[in-house]
C-alpha atoms as an extended CHARMM CRD file, in Angstrom:
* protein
*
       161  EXT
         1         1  UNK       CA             -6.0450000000       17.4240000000      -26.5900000000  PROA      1               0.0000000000
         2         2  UNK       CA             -6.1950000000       21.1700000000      -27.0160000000  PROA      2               0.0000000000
         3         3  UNK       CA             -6.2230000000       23.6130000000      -23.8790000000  PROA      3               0.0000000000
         4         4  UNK       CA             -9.1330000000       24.6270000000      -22.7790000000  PROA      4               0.0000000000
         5         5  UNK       CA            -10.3630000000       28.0540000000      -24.4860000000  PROA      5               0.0000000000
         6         6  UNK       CA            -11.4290000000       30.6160000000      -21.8950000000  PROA      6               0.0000000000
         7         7  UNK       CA            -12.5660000000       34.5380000000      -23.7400000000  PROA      7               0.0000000000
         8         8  UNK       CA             -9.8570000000       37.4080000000      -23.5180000000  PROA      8               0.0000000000
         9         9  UNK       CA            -12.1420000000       39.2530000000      -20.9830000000  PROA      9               0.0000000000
        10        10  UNK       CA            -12.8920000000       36.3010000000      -19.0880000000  PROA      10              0.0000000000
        11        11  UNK       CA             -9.4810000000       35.4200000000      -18.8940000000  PROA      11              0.0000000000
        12        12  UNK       CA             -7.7150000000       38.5390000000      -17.9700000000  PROA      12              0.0000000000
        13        13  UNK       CA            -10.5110000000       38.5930000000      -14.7530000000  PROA      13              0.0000000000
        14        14  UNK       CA             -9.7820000000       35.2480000000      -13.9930000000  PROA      14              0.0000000000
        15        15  UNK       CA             -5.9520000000       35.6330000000      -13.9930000000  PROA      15              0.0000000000
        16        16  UNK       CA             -6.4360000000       38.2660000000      -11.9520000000  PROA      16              0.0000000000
        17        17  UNK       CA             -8.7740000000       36.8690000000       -9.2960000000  PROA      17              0.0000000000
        18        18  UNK       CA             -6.3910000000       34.0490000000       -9.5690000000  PROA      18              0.0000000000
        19        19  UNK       CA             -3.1170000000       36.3230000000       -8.8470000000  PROA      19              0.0000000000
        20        20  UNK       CA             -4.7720000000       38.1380000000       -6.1750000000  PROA      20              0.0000000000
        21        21  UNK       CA             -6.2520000000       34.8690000000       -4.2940000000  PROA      21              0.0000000000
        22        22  UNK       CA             -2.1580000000       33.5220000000       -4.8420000000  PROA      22              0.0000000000
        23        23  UNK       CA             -0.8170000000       36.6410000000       -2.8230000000  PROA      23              0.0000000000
        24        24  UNK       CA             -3.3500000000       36.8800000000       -0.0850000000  PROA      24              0.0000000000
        25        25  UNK       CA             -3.9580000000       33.1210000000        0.6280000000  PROA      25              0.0000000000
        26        26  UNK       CA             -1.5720000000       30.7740000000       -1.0290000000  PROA      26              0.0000000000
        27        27  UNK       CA              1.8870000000       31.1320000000       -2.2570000000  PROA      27              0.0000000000
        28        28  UNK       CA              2.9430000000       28.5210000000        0.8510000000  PROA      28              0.0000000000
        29        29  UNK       CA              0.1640000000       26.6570000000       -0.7970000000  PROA      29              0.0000000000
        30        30  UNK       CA              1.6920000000       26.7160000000       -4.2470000000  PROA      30              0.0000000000
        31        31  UNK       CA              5.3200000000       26.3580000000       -3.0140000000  PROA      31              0.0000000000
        32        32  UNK       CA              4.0500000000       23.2000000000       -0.6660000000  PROA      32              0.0000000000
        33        33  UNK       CA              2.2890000000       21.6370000000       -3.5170000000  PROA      33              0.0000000000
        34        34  UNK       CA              5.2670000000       22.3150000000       -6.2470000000  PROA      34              0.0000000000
        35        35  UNK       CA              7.1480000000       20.0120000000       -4.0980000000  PROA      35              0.0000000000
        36        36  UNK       CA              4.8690000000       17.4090000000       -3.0940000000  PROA      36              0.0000000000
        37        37  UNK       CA              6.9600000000       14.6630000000       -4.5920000000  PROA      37              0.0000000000
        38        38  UNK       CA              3.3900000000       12.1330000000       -4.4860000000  PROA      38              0.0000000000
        39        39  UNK       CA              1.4620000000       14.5710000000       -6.2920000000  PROA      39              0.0000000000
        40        40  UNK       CA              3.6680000000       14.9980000000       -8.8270000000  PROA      40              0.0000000000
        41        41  UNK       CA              4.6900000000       11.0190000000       -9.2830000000  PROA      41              0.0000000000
        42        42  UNK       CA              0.7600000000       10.5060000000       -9.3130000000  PROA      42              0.0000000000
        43        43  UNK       CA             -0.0290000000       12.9430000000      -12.2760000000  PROA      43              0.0000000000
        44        44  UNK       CA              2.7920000000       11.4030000000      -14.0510000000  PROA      44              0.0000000000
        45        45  UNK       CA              1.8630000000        7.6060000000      -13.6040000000  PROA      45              0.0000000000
        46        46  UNK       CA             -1.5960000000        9.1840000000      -14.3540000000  PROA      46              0.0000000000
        47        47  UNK       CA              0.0810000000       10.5570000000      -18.1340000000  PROA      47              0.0000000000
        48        48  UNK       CA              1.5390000000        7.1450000000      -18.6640000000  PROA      48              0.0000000000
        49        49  UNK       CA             -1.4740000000        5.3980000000      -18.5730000000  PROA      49              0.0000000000
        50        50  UNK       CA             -2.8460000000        8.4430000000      -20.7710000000  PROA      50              0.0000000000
        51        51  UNK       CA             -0.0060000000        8.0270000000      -23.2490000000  PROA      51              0.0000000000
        52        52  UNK       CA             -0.2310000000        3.7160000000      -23.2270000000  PROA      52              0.0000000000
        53        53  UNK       CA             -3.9890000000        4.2610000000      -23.9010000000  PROA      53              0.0000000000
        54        54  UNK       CA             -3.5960000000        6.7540000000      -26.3450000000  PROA      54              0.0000000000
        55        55  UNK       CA             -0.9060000000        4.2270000000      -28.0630000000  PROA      55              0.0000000000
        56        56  UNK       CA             -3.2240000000        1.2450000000      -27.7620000000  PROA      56              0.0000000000
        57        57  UNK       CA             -5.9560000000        2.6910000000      -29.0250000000  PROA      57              0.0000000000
        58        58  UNK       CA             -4.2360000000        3.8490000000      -32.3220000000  PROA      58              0.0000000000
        59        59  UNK       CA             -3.2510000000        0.2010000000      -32.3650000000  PROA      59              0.0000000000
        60        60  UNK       CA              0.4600000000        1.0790000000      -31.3450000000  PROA      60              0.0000000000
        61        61  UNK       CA              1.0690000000       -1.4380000000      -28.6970000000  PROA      61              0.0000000000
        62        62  UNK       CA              4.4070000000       -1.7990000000      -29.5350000000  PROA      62              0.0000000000
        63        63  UNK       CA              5.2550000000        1.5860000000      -29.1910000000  PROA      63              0.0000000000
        64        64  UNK       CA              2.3990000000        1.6250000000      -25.4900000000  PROA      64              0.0000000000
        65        65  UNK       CA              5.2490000000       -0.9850000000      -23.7960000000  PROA      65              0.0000000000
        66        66  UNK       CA              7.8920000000        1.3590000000      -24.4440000000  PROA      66              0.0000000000
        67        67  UNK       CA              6.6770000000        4.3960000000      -22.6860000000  PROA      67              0.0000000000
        68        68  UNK       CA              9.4830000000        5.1680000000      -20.1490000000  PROA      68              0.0000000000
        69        69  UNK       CA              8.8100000000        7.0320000000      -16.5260000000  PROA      69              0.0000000000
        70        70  UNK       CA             12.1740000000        8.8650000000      -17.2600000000  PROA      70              0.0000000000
        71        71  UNK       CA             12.0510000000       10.9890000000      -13.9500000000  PROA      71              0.0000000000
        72        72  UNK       CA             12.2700000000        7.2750000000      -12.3220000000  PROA      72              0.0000000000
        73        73  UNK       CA             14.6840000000        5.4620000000      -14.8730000000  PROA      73              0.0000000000
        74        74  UNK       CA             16.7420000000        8.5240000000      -15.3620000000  PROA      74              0.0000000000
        75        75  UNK       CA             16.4850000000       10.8640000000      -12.6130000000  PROA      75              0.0000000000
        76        76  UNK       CA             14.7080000000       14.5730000000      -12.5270000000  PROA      76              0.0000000000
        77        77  UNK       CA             17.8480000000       16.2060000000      -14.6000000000  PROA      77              0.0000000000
        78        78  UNK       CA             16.3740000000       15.0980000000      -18.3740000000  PROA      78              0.0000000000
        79        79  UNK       CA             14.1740000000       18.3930000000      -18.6260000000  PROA      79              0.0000000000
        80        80  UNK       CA             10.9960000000       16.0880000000      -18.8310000000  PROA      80              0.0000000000
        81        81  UNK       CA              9.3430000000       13.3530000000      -16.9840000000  PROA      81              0.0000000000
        82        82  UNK       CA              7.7410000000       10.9170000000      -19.3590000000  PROA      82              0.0000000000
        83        83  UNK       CA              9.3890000000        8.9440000000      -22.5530000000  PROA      83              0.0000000000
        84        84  UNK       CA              6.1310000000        8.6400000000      -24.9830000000  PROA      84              0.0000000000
        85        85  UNK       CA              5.7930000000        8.4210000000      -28.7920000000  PROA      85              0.0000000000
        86        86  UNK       CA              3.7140000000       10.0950000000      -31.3980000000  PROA      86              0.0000000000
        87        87  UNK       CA              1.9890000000        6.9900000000      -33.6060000000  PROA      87              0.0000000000
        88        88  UNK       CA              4.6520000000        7.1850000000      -35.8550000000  PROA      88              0.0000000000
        89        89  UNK       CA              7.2330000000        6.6600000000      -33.5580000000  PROA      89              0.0000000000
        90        90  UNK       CA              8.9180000000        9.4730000000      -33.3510000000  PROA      90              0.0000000000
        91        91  UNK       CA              9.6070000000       10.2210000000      -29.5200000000  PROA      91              0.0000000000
        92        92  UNK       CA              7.7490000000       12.9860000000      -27.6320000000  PROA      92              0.0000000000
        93        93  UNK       CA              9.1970000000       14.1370000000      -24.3810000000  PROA      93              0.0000000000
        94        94  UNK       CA              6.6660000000       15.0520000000      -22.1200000000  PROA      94              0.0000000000
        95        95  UNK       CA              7.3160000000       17.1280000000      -18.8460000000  PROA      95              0.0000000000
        96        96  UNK       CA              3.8010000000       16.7330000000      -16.7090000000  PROA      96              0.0000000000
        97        97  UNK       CA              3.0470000000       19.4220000000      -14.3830000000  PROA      97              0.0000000000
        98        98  UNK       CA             -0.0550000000       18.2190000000      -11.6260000000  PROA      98              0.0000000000
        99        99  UNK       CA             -2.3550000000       20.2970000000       -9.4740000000  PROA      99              0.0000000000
       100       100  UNK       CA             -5.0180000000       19.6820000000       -7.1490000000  PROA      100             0.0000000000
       101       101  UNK       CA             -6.1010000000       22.7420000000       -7.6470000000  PROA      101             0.0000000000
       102       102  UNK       CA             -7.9700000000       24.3400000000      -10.5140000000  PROA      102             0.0000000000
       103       103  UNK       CA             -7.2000000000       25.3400000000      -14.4420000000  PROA      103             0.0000000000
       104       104  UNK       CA             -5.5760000000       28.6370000000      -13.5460000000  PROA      104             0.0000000000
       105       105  UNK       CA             -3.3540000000       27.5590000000      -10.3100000000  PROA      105             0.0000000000
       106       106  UNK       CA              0.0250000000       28.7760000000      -12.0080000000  PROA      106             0.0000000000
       107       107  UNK       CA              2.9320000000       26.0290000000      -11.7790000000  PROA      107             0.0000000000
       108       108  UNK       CA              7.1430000000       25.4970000000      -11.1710000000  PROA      108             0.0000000000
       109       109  UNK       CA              9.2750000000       25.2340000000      -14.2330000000  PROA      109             0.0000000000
       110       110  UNK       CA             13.0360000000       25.1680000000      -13.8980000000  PROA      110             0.0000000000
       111       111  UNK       CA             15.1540000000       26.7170000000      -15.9890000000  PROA      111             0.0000000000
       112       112  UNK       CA             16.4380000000       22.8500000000      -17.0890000000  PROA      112             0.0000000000
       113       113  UNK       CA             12.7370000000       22.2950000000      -18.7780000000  PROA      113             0.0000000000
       114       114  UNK       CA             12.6700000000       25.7980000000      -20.0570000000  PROA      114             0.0000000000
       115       115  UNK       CA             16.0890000000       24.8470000000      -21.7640000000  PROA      115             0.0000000000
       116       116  UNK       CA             15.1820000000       21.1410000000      -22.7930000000  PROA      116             0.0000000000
       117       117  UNK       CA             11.5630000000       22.7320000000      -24.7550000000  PROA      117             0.0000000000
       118       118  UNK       CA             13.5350000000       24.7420000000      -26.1540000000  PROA      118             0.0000000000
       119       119  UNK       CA             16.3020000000       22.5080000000      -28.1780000000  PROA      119             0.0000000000
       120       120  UNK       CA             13.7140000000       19.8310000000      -28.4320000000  PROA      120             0.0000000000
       121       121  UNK       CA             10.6210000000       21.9710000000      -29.7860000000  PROA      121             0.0000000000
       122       122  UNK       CA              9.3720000000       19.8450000000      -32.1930000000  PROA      122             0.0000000000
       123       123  UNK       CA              8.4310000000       16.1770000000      -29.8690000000  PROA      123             0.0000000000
       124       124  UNK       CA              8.4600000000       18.1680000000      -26.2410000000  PROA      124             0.0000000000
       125       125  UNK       CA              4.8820000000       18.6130000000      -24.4010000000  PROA      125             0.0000000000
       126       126  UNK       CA              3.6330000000       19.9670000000      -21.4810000000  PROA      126             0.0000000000
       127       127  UNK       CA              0.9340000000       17.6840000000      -19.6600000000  PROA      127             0.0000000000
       128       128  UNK       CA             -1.2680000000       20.0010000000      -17.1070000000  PROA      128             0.0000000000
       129       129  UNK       CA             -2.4880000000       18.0220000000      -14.6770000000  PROA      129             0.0000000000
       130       130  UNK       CA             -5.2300000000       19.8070000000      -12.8340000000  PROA      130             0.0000000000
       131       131  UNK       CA             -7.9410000000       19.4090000000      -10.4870000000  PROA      131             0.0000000000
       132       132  UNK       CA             -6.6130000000       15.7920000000       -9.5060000000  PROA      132             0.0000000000
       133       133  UNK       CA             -7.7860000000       15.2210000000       -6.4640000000  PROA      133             0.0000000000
       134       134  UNK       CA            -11.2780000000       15.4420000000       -7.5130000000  PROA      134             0.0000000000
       135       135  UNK       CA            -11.0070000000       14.6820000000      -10.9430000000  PROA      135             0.0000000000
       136       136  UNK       CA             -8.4990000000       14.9170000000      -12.6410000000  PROA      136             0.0000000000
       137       137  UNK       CA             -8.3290000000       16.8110000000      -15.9790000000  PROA      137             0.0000000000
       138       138  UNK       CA             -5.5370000000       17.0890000000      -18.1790000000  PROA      138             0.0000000000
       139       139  UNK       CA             -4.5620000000       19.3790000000      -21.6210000000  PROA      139             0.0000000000
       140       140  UNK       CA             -1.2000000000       19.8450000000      -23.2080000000  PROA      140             0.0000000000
       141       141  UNK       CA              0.6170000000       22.2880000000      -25.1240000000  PROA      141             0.0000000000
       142       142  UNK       CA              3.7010000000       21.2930000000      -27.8910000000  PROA      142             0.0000000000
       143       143  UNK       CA              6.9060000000       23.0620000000      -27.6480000000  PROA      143             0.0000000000
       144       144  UNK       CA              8.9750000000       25.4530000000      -26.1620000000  PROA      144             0.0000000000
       145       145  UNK       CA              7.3070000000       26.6320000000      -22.9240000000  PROA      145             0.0000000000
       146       146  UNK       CA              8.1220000000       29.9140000000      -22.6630000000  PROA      146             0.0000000000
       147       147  UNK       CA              5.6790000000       30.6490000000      -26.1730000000  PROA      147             0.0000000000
       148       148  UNK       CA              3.1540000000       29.0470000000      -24.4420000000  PROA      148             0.0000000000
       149       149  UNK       CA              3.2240000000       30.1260000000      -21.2750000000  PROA      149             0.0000000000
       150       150  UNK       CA              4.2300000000       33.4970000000      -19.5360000000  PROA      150             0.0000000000
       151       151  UNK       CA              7.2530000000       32.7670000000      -17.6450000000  PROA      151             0.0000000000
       152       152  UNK       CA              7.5800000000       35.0510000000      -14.1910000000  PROA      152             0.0000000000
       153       153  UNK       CA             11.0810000000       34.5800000000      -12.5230000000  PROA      153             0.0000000000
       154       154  UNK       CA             10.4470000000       33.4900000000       -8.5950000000  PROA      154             0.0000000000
       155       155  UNK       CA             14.1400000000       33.1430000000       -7.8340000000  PROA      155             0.0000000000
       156       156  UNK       CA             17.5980000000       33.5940000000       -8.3680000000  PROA      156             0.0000000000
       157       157  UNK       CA             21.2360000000       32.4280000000       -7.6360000000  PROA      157             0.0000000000
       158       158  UNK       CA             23.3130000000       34.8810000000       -6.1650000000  PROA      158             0.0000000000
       159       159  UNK       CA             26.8090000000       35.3190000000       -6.2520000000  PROA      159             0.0000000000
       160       160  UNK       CA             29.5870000000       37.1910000000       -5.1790000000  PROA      160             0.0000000000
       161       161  UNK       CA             30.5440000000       38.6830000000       -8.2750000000  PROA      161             0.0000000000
């Protein structure tokens, strides 16, 4: 699935509308929802059953039982949530990143998933979970996430130095 395709003009108008509803309205909103721990496990049982369909479908059920909920199995620290695998069974690490808001709402990555896209370019995906609520919508983008996305810092550790 290939992200949705939105015109330069159009975009640049949205991402501002977008930036400018954030800092009036709803940067609580955004920081409440990046750590709503049931709307996150929901859009990634959601991309399981995505990724098992998608597997079943290209007759792969072999490789559909084997899809892993790594943020449960393994804890958050893997850089990714989901264990999935392309149909030829190579693995594809997929970090899934869920909204109830719309295609715009910017999202939370740590600098741990920043690092893990990175090293693992070639099988790690971004799921983006959006509107899921109402219903739910999904595209995803292969590799490193800071070429894909345009990464602004929010915080930083300090230290007497």
């Amino acid at each position: 699935m290939k992200p949705p395709s939105i015109p330069t003009l159009e975009k640049q108008k949205l991402r501002t509308e977008v930036r400018e509803s954030i800092v009036k309205y709803s940067v609580d909103y955004l920081a409440q929802e990046a750590t709503n721990l049931s709307l996150g496990t929901a859009g990634e049982q959601f991309v399981i059953r995505f990724e098992q369909a998608r597997l079943i479908h290209a007759r792969r059920d072999n490789l559909a039982s084997r899809v892993e909920h790594i943020a449960v199995t393994r804890g958050s620290g893997a850089g990714y949530d989901v264990l999935s695998f392309e149909t030829t069974g190579q693995e594809r690490l997929t970090e899934v990143k869920t909204t109830s808001y719309g295609l715009l709402t910017p999202f939370f990555v740590n600098r741990n998933e920043v690092d893990v896209s990175q090293r693992t370019a070639a099988k790690y995906y971004l799921y983006r979970t959006f509107d899921f609520r109402r219903q739910p919508k999904i595209f995803t983008k292969q590799g490193a996430i800071d070429r894909s996305f345009k990464l602004d810092p929010t915080q930083y550790v300090a230290s007497i130095g």
